[in-house]
Structures are given as structure tokens and as C-alpha cells.
N, C-alpha and C positions, 0 to 999 in steps of 0.2 A: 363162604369158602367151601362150604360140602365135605365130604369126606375123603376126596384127593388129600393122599398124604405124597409130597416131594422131600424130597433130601437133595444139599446141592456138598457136594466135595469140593474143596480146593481140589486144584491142582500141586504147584509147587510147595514142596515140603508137608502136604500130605497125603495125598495118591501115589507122589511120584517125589520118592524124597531125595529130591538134587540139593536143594540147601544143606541139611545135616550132614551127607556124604561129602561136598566139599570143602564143609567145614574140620571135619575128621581127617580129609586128608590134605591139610595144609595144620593143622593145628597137633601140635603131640596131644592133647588133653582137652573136653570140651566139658570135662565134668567138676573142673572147682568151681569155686564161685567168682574167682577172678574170669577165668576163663570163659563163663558164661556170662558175666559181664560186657567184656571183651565181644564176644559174639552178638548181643543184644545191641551195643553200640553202632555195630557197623552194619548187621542185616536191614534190623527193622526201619532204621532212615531209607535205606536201599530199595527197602520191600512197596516205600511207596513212589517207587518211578522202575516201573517193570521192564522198561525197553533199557534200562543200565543195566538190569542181572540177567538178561535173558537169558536162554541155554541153546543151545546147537540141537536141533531137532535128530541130530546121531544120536547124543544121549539115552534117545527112548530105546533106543538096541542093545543097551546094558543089563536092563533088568532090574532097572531101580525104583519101578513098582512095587508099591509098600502090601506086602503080603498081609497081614491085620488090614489095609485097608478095602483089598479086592475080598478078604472073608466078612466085612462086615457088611458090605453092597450088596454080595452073594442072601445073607442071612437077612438084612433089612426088605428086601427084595421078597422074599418067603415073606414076611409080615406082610407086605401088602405096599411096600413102599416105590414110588419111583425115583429111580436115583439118575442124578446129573452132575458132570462135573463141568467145573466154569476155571476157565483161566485170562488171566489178563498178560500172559506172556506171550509177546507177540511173534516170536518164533514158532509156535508151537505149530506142528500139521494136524489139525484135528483130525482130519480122512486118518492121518498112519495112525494118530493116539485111536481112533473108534476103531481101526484093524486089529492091535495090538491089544487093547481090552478083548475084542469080539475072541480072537485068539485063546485068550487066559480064561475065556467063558466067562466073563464079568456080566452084569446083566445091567448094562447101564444103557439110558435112553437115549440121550446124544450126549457128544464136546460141547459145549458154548460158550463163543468167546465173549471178552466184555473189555472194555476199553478203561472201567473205570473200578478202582477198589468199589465206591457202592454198588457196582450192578452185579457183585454175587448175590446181592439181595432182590435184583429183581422178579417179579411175580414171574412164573410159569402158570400159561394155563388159568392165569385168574387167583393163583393159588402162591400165598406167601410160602417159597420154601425154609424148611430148616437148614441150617446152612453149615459145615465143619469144616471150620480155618484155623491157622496157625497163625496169624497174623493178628495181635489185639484192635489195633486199627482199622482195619476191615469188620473187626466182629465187633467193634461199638459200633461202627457204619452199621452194620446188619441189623444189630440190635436194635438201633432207634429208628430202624426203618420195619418194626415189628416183625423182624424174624427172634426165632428162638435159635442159639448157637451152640456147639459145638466147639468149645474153643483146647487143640492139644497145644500142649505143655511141652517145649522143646526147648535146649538148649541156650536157644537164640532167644526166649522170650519170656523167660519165669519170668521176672518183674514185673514186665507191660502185661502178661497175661492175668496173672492175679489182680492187680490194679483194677484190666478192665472188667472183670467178674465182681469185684468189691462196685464200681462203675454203675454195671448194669446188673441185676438181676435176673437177666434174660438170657445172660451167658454163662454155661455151665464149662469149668475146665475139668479136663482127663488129662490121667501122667498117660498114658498109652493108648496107641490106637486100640486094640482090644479090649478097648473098657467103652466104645461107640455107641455099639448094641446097646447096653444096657441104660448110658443115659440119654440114648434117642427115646426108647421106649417107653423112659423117667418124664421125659418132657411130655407124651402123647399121653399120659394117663394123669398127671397133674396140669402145668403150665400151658399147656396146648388149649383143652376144652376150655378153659379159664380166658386164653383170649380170642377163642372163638365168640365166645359170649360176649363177650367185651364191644368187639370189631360187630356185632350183630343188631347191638344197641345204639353204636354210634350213628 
């Protein structure tokens, strides 16, 4: 594997939070726990057939680029990281998404799309990335496909999310995007060298 470190962002609901926003604004409340029940029920089925929730590629002219997410790329990027983001939503213009980050000064290496929940996980470059998703689904895909994840903690996904961190071992949950940094950095000085070793052996 070498010492290529990548990072792979979602897209939806966590670079670019359309989910939450249009959750908030059709719902009075997303913070009881009926509520978020309610939201869990009807996203994460959803979450796994992307071309039903797609967005309108107008959207990206809003501004609903998650600010905690372009300062943790910003900062990850300083460490030495290369950062990617992968969407499986098939609307998306990657050309305008890579104008729009270039724009906000994001330092990210390309868009990439993927047709399938597991291919957030697939290799760049030879190199398993780390992978930060919202989706528990995806990030047990990830994880048994030996990435280490990043899984936030939203609305839509307390239950499945905890679930799948109890699941897998390899999935760390964050209440906020601003808590990234520190458990990407968690993963590269514990859980990382450990399955570098591992994958070295095999």
C-alpha cells in the first residue's frame, strides 16, 4: 500500500448536505426520536437506489456545501492527505461540482463517480481509501471491503449507524462533521499501520 494516504467524501449528505436541508424543510422537527425515526425509515431504503433521490444539479448554486466539510479537506490536505469525493447520484455535473469546490479553494483531486454503493470503496491509485459516509450501508460495504470509515451521525441514521459501528470495528461514528480531523488522524496512527501489516502478510 506505501504511504499514499487517500480520503474519499461522500457526496450526498456529507459534502453537500441536500438530505438534512430537505428534511428540515418539509419536516417541523428532526430532533425527537420519533422524528428521527421517521426520517431513518424513509431515507436510508431510499439511499439505496440513488437515481430515486437524485437532485437537480441547480442545487449546487445554493450553497449547500457543508462548511466543517470543505475545512476538514482543507486541513486533512495539510497532513498530507489526498482527498476525493465519489457520488453515485447520477445527476450530478462533476465538471460544475470540481468548478464549485476549485471556486471555495477546496483542495480536492477529482469528482468520481460510481454506479454502485460499494465502489466508494474502490482502490485509487492501488491504495484502499478511507472513506466518510452517512450511509451505514455503504460504510459496512466499505468496511468489509477493508476500508476504515468514517461514518456521521445524522438525523436520518442514529440507529443503522450505531448498529453498524457495533457491526464492524472498522467504522468509527462522529456526532459532527468537525470532529473528522481528528478521527481520520485516530485511524492513521492506530487502526491503519495495523492493517497495513495485516494486507502485507496476507
Amino acid at each position: 500500500m506505501g504511504d499514499k494516504k487517500i480520503i474519499v467524501f461522500d457526496l450526498d449528505g456529507v459534502f453537500w448536505d441536500d438530505v438534512q436541508m430537505k428534511l428540515r424543510k418539509h419536516l417541523r422537527t428532526t430532533s425527537t426520536p420519533i422524528a428521527q425515526a421517521f426520517c431513518e425509515a424513509v431515507v436510508l431504503p431510499l439511499n439505496s437506489f440513488p437515481a430515486m433521490v437524485a437532485r437537480s444539479t441547480k442545487d449546487l448554486k445554493k450553497g449547500v456545501l457543508v462548511k466543517e466539510a470543505i475545512d476538514a479537506a482543507r486541513t486533512l490536505a495539510e497532513d498530507g492527505w489526498e482527498i476525493f469525493i465519489r457520488t453515485s447520484n447520477p445527476t450530478i455535473d462533476t465538471d460544475e461540482l470540481e468548478r464549485l469546490l476549485a471556486k471555495r479553494k477546496v483542495p480536492i483531486e477529482r469528482v468520481l463517480e460510481t454506479s454502485s454503493m460499494a465502489g466508494k470503496a474502490d482502490m485509487i491509485d492501488g491504495v484502499r481509501p478511507v472513506v466518510v459516509e452517512d450511509n451505514p450501508i455503504v460504510a459496512l460495504k466499505a468496511a468489509r471491503r477493508g476500508c476504515s470509515v468514517v461514518l456521521l451521525v445524522k438525523d436520518y441514521n442514529r440507529f443503522g449507524s450505531w448498529l453498524a459501528s457495533k457491526v464492524n470495528r472498522s467504522i468509527t461514528r462522529i456526532r459532527a462533521m468537525d470532529e473528522t480531523v481528528e478521527a481520520v488522524r485516530s485511524l492513521a496512527r492506530t487502526e491503519m499501520p495495523n492493517r497495513r501489516k495485516i494486507l502485507s502478510v496476507a
